[in-house]
C-alpha positions in Angstrom: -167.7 -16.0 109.7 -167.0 -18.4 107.0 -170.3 -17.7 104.8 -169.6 -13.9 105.3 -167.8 -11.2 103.5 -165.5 -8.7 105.1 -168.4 -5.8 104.6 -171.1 -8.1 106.3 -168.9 -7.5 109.2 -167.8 -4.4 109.7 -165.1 -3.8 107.0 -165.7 -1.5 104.6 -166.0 -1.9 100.5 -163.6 -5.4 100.9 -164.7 -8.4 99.6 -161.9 -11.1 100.3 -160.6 -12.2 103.9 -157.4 -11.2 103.5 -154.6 -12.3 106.3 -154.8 -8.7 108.1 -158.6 -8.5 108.0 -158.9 -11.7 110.2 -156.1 -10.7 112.4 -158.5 -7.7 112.8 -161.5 -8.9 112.9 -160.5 -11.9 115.9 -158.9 -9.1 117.6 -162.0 -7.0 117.8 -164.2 -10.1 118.3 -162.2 -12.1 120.6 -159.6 -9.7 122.0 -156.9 -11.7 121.2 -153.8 -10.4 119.5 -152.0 -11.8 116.3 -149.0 -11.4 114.0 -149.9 -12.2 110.4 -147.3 -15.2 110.6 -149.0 -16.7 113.5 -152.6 -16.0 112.5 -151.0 -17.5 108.9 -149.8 -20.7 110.9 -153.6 -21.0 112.8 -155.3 -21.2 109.4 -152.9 -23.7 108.5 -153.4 -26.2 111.3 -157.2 -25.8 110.7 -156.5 -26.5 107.1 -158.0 -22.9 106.6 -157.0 -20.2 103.9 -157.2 -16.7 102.9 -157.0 -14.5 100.2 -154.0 -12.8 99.1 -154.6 -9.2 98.5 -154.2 -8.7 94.3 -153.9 -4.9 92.9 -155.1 -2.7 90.4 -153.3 0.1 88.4 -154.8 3.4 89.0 -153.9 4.3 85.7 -154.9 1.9 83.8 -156.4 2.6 80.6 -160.3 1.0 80.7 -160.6 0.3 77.0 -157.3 -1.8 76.8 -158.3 -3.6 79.6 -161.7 -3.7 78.1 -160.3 -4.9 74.8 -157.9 -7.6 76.6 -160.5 -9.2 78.4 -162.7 -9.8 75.5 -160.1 -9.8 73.0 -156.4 -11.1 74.0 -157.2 -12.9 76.5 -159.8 -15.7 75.1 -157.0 -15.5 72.3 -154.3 -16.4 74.5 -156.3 -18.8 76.3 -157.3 -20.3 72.7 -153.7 -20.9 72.2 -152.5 -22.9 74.9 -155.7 -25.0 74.7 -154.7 -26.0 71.1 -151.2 -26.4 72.2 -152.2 -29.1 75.3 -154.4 -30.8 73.1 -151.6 -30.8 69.9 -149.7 -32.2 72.8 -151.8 -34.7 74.1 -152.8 -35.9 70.7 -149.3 -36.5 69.9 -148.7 -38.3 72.6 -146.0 -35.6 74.0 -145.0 -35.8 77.5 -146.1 -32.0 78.8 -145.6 -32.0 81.8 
């Protein structure tokens, strides 16, 4: 189960194992029955993790997300590298 995605096994178009998709999916394969807190709590004792579920706006304009992923973003991410290594240089405590 590990190696696979959520579509290799049944699920359709979803890529990530979310907390709800492996309550699901070890309640169809196993029939056993669990809340998200407990299945939460299982993955944790096997030192196991899932994915949280992000979102997407429906609305969302294409070219400005277009134009912030090539654009503003490497800018942004530009920045706070200089800043770190202004930091470091200086000998600033960050942190």
């Amino acid at each position: 189960m590990f190696t696979l995605f959520p579509a290799d096994v049944g699920f359709t178009a979803r890529y990530n194992w979310i907390l709800a998709l492996i309550v699901d999916f070890v309640e169809e394969k196993w029939g056993i029955s669990y809340s998200l807190r407990g299945m939460s709590r299982i993955l944790e004792q096997l030192g196991l993790s899932y994915t949280r579920p992000t979102y997407t706006l429906e609305k969302a304009d294409p070219e400005k997300q277009k134009v912030f992923v090539e654009e503003t973003f490497p800018a942004l991410k530009k920045l706070v590298d200089e800043e770190i290594a202004f930091a470091l240089n200086s000998g600033k405590n960050i942190f």
